[in-house]
C-alpha positions in Angstrom: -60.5 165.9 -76.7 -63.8 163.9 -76.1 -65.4 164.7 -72.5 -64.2 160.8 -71.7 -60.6 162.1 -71.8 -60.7 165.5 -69.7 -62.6 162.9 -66.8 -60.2 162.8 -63.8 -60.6 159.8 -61.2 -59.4 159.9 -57.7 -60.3 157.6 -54.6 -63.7 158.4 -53.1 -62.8 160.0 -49.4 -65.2 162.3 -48.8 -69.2 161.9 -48.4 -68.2 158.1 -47.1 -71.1 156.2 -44.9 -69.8 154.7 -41.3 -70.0 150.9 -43.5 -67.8 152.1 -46.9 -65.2 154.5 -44.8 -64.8 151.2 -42.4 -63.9 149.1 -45.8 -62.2 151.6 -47.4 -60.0 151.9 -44.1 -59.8 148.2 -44.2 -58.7 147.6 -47.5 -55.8 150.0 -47.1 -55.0 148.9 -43.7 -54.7 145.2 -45.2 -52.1 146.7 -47.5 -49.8 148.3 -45.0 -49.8 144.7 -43.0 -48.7 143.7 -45.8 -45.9 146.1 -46.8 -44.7 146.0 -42.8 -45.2 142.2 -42.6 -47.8 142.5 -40.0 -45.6 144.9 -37.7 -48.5 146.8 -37.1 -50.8 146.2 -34.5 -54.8 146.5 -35.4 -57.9 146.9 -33.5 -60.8 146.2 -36.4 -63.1 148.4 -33.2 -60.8 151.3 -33.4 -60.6 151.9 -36.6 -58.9 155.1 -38.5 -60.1 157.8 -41.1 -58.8 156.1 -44.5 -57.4 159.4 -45.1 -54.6 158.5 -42.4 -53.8 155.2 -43.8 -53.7 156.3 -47.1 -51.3 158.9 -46.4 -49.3 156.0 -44.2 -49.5 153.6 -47.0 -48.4 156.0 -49.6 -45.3 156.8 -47.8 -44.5 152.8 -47.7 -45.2 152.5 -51.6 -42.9 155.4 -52.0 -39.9 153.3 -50.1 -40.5 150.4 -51.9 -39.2 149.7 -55.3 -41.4 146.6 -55.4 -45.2 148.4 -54.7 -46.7 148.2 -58.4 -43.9 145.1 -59.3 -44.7 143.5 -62.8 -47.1 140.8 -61.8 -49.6 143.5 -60.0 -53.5 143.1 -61.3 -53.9 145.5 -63.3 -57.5 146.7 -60.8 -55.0 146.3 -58.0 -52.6 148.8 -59.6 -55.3 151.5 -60.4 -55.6 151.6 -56.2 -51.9 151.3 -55.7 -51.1 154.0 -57.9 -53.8 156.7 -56.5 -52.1 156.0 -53.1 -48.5 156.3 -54.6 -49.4 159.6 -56.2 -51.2 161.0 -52.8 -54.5 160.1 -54.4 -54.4 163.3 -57.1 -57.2 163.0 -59.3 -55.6 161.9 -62.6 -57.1 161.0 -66.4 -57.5 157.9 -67.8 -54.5 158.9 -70.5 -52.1 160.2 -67.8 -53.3 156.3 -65.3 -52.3 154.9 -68.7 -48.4 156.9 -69.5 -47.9 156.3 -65.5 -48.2 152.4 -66.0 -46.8 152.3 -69.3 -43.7 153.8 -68.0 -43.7 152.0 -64.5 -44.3 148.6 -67.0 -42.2 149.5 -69.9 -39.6 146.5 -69.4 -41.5 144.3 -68.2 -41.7 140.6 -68.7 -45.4 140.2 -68.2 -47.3 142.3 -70.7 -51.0 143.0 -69.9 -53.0 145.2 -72.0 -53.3 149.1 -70.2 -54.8 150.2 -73.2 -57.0 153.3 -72.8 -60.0 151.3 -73.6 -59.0 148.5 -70.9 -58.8 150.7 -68.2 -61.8 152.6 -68.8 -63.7 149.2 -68.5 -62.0 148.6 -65.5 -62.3 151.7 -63.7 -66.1 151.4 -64.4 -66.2 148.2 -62.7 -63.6 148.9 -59.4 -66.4 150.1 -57.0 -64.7 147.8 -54.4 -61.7 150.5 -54.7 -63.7 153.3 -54.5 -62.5 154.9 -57.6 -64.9 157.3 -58.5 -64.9 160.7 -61.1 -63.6 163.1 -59.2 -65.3 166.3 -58.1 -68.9 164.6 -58.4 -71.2 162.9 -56.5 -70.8 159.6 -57.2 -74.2 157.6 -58.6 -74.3 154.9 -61.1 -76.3 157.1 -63.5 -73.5 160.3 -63.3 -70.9 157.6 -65.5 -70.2 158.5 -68.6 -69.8 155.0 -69.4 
């Protein structure tokens, strides 16, 4: 197995500035509006550790049978299926048997090949998926 393969990816939490934990937050926050149609009342001043909305949103994927539903951007889906799996650090090859199974029937093919979502993970910083278990730095990439 080539040093590309035994690479696990997770969602950056830890070692966060003030302005990329605030996004991070943000961007999950935006997704359980979203999932509770806006229930939720937000203060963009008091905002959470992303840690606690994670673990909120996850729980909502994990009631829903439509969070990762067939016409999900594939970029999109990388994120939603971090949270979904409690953000456990996984390969590219087991990111690509998780959608391949969660996409097996469906009606919109898009190409998850291994090769497709290396490229993409390189190019998700907005997601903050990162190697996991390194300091993140453009330069520490394999790719």
């Amino acid at each position: 197995m080539t040093t590309q393969g035994k690479i696990k990816y997770s969602i950056k939490l830890n070692n966060l500035n003030d302005n990329e934990k605030k996004s991070l937050a943000l961007i999950l926050h935006t997704r359980i509006q979203e999932m509770k149609k806006g229930e939720i009342d937000f203060n963009i001043n008091k905002i959470e550790d992303p840690q606690k909305y994670l673990e909120v949103l996850g729980s909502l994927y994990k009631e829903s049978s439509s969070f990762l539903a067939p016409k999900t951007p594939v970029k999109e889906a990388l994120f939603r299926l971090f949270v979904f799996n409690g953000n456990k650090p996984l390969t590219i090859k087991q990111i690509n048997k998780h959608l391949s199974e969660l996409w097996e029937m469906s009606q919109f093919p898009r190409d998850i090949s291994i090769e497709k979502l290396t490229s993409l993970i390189s190019n998700t910083s907005d997601y903050y998926i990162h190697p996991y278990g390194r300091k993140f730095n453009k330069s520490s990439l394999p790719f």
